[in-house]
Backbone as JSON Lines, residues from 0, in Angstrom:
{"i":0,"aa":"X","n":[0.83,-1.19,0.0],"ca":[0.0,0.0,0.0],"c":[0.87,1.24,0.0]}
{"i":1,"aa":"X","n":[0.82,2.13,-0.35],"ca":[0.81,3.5,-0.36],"c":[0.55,4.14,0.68]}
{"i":2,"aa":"X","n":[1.01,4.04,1.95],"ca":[0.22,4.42,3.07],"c":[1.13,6.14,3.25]}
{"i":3,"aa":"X","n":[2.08,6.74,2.31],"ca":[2.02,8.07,2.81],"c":[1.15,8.97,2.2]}
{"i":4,"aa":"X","n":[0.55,8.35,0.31],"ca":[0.03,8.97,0.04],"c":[-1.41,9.24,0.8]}
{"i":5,"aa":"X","n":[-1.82,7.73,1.11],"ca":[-2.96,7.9,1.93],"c":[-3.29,8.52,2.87]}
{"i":6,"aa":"X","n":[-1.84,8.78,4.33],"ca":[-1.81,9.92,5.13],"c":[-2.11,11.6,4.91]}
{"i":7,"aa":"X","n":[-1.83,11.3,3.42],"ca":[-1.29,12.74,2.77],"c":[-3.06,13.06,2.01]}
{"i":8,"aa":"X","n":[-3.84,12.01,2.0],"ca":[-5.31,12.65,1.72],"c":[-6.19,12.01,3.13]}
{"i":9,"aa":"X","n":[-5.57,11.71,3.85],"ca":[-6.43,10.89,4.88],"c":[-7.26,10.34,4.17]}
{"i":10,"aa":"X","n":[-6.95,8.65,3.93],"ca":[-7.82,8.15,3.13],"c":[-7.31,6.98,3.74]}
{"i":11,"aa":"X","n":[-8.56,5.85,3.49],"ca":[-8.2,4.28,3.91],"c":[-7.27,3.2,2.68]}
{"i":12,"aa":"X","n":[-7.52,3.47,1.51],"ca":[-7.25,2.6,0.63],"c":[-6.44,3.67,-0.51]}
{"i":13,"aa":"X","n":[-5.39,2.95,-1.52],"ca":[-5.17,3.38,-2.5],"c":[-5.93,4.22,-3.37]}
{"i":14,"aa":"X","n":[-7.06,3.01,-3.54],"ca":[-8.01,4.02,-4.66],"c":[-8.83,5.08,-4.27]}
{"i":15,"aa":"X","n":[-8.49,4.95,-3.05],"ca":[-9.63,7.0,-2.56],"c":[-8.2,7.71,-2.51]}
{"i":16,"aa":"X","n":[-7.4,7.23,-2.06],"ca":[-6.25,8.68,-2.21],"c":[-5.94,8.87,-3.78]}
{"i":17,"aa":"X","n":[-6.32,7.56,-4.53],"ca":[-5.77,8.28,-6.07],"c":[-6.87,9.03,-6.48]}
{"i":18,"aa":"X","n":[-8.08,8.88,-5.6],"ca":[-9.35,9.4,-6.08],"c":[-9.25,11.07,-6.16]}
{"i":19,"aa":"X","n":[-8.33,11.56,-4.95],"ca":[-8.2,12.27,-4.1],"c":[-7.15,13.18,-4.88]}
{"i":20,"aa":"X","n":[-6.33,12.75,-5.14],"ca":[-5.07,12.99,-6.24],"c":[-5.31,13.39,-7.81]}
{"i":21,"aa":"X","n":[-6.25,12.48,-7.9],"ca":[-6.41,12.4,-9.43],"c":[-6.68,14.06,-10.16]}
{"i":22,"aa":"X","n":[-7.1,15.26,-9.36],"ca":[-7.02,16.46,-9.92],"c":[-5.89,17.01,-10.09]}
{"i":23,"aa":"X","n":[-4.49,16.31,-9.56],"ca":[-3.22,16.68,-10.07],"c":[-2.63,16.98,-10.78]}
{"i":24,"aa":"X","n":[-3.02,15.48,-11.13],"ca":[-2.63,15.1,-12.58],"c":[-2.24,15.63,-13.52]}
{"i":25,"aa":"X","n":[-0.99,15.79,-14.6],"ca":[-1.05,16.64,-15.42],"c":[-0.79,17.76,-14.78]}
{"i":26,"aa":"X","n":[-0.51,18.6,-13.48],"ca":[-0.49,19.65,-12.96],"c":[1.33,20.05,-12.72]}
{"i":27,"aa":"X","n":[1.22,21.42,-12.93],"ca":[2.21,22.03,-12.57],"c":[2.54,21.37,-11.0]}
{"i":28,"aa":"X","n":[1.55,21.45,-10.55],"ca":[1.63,21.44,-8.73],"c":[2.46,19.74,-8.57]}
{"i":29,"aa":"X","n":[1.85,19.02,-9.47],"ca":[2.03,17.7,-9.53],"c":[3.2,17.21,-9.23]}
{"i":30,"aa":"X","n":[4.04,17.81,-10.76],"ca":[5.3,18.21,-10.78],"c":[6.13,18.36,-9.78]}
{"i":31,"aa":"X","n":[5.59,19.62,-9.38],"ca":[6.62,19.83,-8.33],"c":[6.56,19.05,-7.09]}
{"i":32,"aa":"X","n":[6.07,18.63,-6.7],"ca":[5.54,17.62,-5.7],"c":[6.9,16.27,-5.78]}
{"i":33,"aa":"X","n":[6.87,16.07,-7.5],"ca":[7.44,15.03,-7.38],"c":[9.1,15.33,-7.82]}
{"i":34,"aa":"X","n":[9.27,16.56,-8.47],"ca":[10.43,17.14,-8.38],"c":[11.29,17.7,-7.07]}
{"i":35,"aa":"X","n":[10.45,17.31,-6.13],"ca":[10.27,17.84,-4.61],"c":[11.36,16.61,-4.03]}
{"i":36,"aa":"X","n":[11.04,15.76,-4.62],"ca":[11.34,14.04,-3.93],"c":[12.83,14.01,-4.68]}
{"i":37,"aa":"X","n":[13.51,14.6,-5.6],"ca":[14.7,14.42,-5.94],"c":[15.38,15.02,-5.73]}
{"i":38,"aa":"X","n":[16.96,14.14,-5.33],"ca":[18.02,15.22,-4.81],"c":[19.25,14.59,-5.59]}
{"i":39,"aa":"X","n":[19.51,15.18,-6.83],"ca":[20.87,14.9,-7.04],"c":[22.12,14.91,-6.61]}
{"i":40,"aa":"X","n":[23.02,13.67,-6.95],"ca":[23.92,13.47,-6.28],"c":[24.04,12.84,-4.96]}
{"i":41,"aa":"X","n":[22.62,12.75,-4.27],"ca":[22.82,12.35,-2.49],"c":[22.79,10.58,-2.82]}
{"i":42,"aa":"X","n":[23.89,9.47,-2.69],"ca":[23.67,8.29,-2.56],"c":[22.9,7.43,-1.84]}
{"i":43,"aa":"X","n":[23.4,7.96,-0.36],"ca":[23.14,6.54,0.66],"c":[22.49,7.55,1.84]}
{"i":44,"aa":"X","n":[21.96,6.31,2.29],"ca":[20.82,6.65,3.41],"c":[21.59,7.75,4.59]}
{"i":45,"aa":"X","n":[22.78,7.05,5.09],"ca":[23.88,7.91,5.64],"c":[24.32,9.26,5.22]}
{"i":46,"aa":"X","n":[24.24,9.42,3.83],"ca":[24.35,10.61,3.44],"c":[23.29,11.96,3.42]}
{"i":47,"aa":"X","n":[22.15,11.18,3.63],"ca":[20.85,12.05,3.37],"c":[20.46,12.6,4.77]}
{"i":48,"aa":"X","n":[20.29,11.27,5.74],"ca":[19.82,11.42,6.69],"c":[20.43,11.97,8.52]}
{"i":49,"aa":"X","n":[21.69,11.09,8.21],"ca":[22.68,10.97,9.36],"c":[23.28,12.39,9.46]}
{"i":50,"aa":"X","n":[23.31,13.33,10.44],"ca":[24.25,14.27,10.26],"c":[24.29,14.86,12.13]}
{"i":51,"aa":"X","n":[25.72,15.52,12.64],"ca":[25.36,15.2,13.94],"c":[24.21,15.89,14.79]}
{"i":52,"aa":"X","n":[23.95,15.07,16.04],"ca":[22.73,15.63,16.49],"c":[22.27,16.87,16.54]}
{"i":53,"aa":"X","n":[22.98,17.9,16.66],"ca":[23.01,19.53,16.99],"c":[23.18,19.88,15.68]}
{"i":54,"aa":"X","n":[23.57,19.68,14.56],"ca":[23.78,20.49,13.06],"c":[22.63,19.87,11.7]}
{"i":55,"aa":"X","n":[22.62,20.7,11.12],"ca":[21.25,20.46,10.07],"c":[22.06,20.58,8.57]}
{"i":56,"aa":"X","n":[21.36,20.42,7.96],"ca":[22.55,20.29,6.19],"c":[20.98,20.4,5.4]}
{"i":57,"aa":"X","n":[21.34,21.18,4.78],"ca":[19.97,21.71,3.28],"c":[20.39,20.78,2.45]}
{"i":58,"aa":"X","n":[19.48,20.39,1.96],"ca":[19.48,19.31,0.76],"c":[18.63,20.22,-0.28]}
{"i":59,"aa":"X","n":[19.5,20.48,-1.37],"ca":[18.82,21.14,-2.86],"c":[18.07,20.07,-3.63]}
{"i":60,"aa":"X","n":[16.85,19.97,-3.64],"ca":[15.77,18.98,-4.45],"c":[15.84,19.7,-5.79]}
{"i":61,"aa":"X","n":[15.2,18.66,-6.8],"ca":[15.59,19.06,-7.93],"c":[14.69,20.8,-8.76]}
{"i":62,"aa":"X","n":[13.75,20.64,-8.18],"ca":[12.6,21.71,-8.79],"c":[13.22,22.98,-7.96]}
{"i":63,"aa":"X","n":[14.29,23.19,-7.15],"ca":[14.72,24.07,-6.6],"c":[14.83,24.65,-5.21]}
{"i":64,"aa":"X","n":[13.82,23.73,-4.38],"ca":[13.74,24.3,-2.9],"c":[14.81,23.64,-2.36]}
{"i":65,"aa":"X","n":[14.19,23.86,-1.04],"ca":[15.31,22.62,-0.29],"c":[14.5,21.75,1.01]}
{"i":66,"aa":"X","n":[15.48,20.89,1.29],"ca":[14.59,20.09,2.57],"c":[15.92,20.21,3.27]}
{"i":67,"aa":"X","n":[15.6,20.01,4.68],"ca":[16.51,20.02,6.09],"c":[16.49,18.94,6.24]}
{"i":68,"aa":"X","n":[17.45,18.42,6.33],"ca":[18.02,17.37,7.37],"c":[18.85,17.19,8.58]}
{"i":69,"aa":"X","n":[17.82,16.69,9.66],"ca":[18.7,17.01,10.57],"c":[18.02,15.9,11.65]}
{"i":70,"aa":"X","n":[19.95,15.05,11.94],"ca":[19.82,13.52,12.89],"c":[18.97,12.62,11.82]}
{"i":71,"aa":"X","n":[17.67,11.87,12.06],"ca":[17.57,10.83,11.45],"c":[16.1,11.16,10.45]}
{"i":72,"aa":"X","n":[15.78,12.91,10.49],"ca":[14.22,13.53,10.45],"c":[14.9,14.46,9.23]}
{"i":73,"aa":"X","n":[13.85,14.35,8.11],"ca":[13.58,15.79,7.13],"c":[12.62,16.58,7.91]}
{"i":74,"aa":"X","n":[12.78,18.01,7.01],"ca":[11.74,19.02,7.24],"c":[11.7,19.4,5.97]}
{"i":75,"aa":"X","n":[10.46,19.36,5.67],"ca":[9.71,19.79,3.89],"c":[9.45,20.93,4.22]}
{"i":76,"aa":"X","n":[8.99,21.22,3.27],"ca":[8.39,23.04,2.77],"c":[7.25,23.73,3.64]}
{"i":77,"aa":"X","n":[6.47,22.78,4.32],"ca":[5.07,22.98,5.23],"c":[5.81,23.0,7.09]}
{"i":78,"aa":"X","n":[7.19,22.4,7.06],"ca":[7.52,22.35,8.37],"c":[7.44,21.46,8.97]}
{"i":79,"aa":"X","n":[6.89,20.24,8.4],"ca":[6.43,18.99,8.78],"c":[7.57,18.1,8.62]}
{"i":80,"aa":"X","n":[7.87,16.87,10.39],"ca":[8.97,16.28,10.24],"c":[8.27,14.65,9.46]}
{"i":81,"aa":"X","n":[9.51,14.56,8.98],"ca":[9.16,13.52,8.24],"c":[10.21,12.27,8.95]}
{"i":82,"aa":"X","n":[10.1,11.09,8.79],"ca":[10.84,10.27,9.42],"c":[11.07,9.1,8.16]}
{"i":83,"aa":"X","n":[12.51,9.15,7.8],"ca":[12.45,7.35,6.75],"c":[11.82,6.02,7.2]}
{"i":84,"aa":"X","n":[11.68,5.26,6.31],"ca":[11.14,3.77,6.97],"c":[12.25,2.83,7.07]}
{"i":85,"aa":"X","n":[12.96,2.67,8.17],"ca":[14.17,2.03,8.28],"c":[14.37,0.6,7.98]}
{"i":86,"aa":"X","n":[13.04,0.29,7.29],"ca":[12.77,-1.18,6.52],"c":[13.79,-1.63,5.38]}
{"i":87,"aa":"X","n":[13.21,-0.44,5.08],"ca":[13.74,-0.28,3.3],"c":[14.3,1.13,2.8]}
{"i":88,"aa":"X","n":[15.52,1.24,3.48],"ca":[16.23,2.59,3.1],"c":[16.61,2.69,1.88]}
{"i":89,"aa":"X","n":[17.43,1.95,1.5],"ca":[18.22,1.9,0.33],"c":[17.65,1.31,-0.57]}
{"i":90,"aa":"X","n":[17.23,1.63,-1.38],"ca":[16.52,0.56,-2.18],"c":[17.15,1.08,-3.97]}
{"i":91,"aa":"X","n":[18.39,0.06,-4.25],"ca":[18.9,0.41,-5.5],"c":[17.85,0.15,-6.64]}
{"i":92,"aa":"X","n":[17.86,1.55,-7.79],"ca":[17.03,1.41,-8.77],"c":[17.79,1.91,-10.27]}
{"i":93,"aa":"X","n":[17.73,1.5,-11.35],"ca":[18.35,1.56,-12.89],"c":[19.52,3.16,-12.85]}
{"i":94,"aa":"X","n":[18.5,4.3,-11.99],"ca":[18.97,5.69,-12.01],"c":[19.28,6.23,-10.81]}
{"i":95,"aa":"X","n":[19.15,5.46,-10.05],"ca":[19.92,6.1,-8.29],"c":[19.19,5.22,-7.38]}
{"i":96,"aa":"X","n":[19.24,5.56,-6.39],"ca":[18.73,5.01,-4.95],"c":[17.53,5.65,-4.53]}
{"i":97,"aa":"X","n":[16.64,4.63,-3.81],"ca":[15.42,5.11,-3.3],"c":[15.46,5.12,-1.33]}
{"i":98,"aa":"X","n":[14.66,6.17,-0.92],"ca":[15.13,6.08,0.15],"c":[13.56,6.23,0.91]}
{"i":99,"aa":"X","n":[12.73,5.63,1.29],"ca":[11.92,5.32,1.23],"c":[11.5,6.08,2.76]}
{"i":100,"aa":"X","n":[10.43,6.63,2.33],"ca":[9.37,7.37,4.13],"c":[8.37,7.48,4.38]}
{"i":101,"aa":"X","n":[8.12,7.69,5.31],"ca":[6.55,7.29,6.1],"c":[5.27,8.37,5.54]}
{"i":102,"aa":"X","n":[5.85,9.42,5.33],"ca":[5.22,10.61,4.78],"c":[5.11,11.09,3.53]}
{"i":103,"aa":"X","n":[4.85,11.63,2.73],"ca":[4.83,12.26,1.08],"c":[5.7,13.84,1.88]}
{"i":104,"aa":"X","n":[6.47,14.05,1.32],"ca":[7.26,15.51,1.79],"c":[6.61,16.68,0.71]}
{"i":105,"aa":"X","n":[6.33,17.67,1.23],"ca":[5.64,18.93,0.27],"c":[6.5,19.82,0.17]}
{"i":106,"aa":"X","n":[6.43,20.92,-0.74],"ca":[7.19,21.67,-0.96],"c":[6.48,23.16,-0.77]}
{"i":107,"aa":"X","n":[7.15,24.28,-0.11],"ca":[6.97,25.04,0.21],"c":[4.73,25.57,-0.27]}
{"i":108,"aa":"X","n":[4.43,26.26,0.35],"ca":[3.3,26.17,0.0],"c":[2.41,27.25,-1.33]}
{"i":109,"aa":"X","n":[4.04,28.42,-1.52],"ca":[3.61,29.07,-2.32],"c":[4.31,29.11,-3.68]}
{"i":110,"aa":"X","n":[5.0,27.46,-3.45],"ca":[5.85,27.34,-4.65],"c":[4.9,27.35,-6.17]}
């Protein structure tokens, strides 16, 4: 399941959050949402997430904002902490690494 998108419409099942989603589609907003989720260059879970307890490191996403990282928590564009799923961090794919989280991360609100 999809359970951040579902958090992210408060919804029980896949098909009401795509229900929920489905005006995206095709959207500028869409886009950025998912241009939101890429960070060139960052490899490994250690690199993204780990940094020491007291210091924070900006991560440049690809559509241009940035997300905070700081200890084992992002902070997206809304201020909201996000936490990875330490299941399945790394998850190698054809074009980089997936790093997998509990939440959908947003990007600033007047982007």
């Amino acid at each position: 399941k999809d359970k951040a998108f579902m958090r992210l419409t408060d919804t029980e099942t896949e098909a009401e959050a795509a229900a929920a989603l489905s005006g995206l589609l095709g959207t500028e907003a869409l886009r950025d949402i998912v241009l939101y989720h890429v960070t060139p260059g960052i490899a490994t879970a250690d690199e993204v997430f780990f940094t020491d307890f007291d210091e924070a490191k900006d991560l440049e996403m690809a559509n241009g904002d940035t997300v905070r990282a700081r200890w084992v928590r992002l902070k997206d564009g809304t201020g909201n902490k996000v936490i990875p799923a330490w299941k399945a961090v790394d998850i190698e794919a054809s074009n980089g690494i997936i790093h997998t989280l509990r939440e959908v991360i947003l990007p600033p609100a007047d982007a």
